[in-house]
N, C-alpha and C positions, 0 to 999 in steps of 0.2 A: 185890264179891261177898263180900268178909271183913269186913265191915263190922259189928261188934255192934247191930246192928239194936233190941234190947232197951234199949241204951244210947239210942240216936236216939230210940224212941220216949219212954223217961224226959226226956230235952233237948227236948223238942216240937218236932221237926224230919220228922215222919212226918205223912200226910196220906194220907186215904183215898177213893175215888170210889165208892160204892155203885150200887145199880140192883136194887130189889126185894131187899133183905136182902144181897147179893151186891157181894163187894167185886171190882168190873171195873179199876181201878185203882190205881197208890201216887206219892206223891211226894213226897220227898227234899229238902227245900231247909237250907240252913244258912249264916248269917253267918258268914262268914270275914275275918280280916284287909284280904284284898283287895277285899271286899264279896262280895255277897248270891251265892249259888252254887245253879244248881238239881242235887245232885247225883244224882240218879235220878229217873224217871218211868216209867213203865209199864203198860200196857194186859193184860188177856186176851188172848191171842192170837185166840182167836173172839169176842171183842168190839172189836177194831183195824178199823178203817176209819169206824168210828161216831158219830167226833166227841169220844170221851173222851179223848184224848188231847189235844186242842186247849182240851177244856173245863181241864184239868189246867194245862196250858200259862197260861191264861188267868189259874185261879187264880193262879199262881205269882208272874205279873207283878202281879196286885193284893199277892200278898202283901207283895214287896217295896216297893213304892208306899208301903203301909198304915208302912210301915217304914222308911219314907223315903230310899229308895236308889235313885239315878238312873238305874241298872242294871239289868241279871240278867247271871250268867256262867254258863257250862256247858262239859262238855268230853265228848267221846265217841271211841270210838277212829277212826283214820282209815279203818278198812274200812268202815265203817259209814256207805258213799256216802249209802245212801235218808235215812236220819236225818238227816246235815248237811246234804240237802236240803230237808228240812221244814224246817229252825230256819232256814235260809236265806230260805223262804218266809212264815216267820216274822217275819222282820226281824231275826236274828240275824249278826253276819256274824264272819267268818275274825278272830281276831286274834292269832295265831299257832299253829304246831306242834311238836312236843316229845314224847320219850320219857321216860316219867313210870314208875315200877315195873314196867318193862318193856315197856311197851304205847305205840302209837303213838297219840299221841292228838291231835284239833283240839279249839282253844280257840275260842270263842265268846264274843260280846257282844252283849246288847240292848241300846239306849238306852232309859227311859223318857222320856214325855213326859207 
């Protein structure tokens, strides 16, 4: 949430999902040391259930593909059951947990293939 967002978009690491002029989503990806991270993603809240989030998701894994990384990682905090259950149903699984600037958070993995 303190994230210089201005900066990200200078770094090309910002990604937008329109719909009729109307941006319904964002997302966040960045190479990091330990590989390809999706660090935020995001829906409208009355555009959630619609499939843009999954369409997002989707991009994400091609991007990193396109980028040649075996991976995607993501981390979200551990209250946030519903979400680690999508990335679960995603294909993403557990691979460890941690208190990171205070916040409880679950680490995640996708494998590409």
């Amino acid at each position: 949430m303190l994230d210089d967002y201005a900066q990200r978009v200078a770094d090309d690491q910002v990604w937008v999902l329109e719909e009729a002029g109307l941006i319904v989503g964002i997302l966040v990806l960045e190479e990091t040391p330990s590989g390809f991270l999706l660090d935020n993603v995001a829906v409208l809240p009355d555009r959630q259930g619609k499939g843009y989030g999954r369409r997002l998701m989707a991009f994400a894994e091609a991007e990193a593909r396109r980028r040649g990384f075996a991976a995607i990682q993501l981390y979200t905090h551990a209250l946030m059951t519903e979400n680690i259950a999508l990335y679960r149903r995603l294909g993403f699984v557990e691979t460890r947990r941690g208190n990171e600037k205070g916040y409880d958070r679950v680490y995640m993995t996708k494998r590409l293939v």
